[in-house]
Every structure is written in structure tokens, then in C-alpha cells.
N, C-alpha and C positions, 0 to 999 in steps of 0.2 A: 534198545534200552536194557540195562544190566540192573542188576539191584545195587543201592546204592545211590547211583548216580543217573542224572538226565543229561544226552547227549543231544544240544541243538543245533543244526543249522540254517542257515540265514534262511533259504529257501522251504523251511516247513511252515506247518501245522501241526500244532502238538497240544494233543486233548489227554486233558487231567479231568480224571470225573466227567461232570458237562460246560467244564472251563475250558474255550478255545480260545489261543490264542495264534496270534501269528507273530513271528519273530523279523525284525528288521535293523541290521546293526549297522553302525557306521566305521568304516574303516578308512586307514588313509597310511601313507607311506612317504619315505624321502624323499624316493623318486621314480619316475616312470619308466619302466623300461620298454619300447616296443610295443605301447599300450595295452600291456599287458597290469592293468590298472586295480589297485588294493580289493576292490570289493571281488573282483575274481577268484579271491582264493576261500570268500564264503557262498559262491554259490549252488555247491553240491554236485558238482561236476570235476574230478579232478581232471580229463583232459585240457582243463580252463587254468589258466595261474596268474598269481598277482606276482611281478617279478620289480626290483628297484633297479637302475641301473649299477654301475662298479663304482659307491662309494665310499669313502670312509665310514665305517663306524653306519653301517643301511641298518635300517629300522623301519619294521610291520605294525602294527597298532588297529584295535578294533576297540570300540566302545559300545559296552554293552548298554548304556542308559543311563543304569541305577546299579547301583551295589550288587554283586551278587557272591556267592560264595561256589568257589570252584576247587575243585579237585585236580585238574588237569586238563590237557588238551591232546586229541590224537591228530597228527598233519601228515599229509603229502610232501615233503617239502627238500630242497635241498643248498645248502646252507656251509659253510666253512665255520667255525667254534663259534657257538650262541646262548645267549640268555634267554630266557622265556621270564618274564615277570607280569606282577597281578598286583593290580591297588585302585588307589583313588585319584591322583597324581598325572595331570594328561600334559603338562608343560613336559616342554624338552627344557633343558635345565644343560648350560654350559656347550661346549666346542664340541662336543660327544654327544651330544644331541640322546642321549639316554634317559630314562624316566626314572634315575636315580632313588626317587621319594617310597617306589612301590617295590614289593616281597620279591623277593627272588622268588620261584615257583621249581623252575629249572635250569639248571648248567649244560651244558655238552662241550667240555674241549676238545671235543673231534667232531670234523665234517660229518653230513650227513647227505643223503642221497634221496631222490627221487621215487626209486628203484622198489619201495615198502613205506606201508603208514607206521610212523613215527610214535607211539603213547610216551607223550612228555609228561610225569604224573608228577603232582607237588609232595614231597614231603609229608604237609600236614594243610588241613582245608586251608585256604587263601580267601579271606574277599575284601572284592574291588571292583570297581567299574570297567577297569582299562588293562589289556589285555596287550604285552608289546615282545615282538620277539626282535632281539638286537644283536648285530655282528659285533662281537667283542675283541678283535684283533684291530688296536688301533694304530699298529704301522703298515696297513695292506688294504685295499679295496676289496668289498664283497657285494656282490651280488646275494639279494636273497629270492630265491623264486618258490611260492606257497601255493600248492596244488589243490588243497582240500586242509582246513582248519575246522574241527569240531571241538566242541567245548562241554568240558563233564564237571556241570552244576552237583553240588551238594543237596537234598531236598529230606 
């Protein structure tokens, strides 16, 4: 934990004072690749990964519950040019199957590798419920594969 910000993942327990709580999110994706299945890429193991098959336009997504305000996210992950977005907004919305409605948080128009954790930091606080990271080259297929996703709440 750094000041500032709270870093969680799906598989803690993270005690505020004498407030425990346990964290449990829901994730889900396009597609499966090699059952390598969404909720793997929050369970604090990065030799584990949520991978989608080579779609068009592959899309990651975690829901936190309830609103929250975040800062950014640090990933494992490796990926060909991607948005990282944060809102309220959980419809896919059109052929791009994108969550359009919610903040941009972060750009990358270059790949990214496996190889290093990733700190995708937003601009400026973001909150939202829904948490999606999306292949934004829609003349090519991409695979996205997400080794470790941690998430840096505002508090």
C-alpha cells in the first residue's frame, strides 16, 4: 500500500482500522481462450492468465459492485494498442462491443508485453463500477492475455 492510494486484489483481505473486509469481483470477457478464463487474471498469481481468443475488437471487464473512485490499475499483461476505461456503463454498446458511455482512464498505442507489471495511471481520479480493458485496432484480431490486474482506489 503507498499513500495515497489502496491497492486490491480479488484474493485479499484488507483491514482498515478494525474494518475487515474481503474483496470479490466479477469479471468476464469476449472470449475464452484455452480456458484460460476472466476471473484468472484477478487472482493474485501472475503465472495464472485470463486470455480471449484472436477477436475483433477482445475485451477484459471486472465489476467492482458499486462505484468506486480509482486512480489507476498496475497489470501483467500483454496486449497489441489498448484502452483501459472506468465508469458506470456495463452494456457493450454497437459491433465494437466497447463500453463507449465510461472515461477513458488510459491509452496505449503500442503493444505491450508480459515481460514487466504495467502502472496504467488515469490522468485524474475516475469513478465507476466497471473496469474494461479493450483492443482498439478494429481492422486485426487480438488476443488479450491479463496475468495480474490490481486496482489503485482513491481513499
Amino acid at each position: 500500500m503507498a499513500a495515497g492510494y489502496l491497492t486490491i486484489n480479488v484474493a485479499m483481505v484488507v483491514v482498515l482500522g478494525l474494518v475487515k473486509f474481503s474483496v470479490e469481483l466479477e469479471s468476464s470477457q469476449k472470449s475464452v481462450f484455452d480456458q484460460n478464463a476472466p476471473h484468472l487474471a484477478l487472482d493474485g498469481d501472475p503465472a495464472t492468465c485470463a486470455e480471449t481468443g484472436f477477436d475483433m475488437n477482445s475485451w477484459w471487464k471486472v465489476d467492482l459492485g458499486l462505484a468506486k473512485t480509482i486512480l489507476g490499475v498496475t497489470v501483467i499483461a500483454s496486449s497489441d494498442p489498448f484502452q483501459l476505461r472506468i465508469g458506470n456503463s456495463s452494456d457493450v454498446v454497437g459491433q465494437g462491443e466497447g463500453f463507449v458511455e465510461n472515461s477513458l482512464c488510459y491509452f496505449s498505442p503500442v503493444a505491450i508485453d508480459e515481460s514487466a507489471s504495467h502502472d496504467l495511471n488515469c490522468r485524474h481520479e475516475i469513478t465507476g463500477r466497471y473496469i474494461s480493458l479493450q483492443g482498439v485496432d478494429p481492422a486485426s484480431t487480438l488476443r488479450l492475455r491479463i496475468c495480474d490486474f490490481k486496482i489503485h482506489f482513491a481513499f
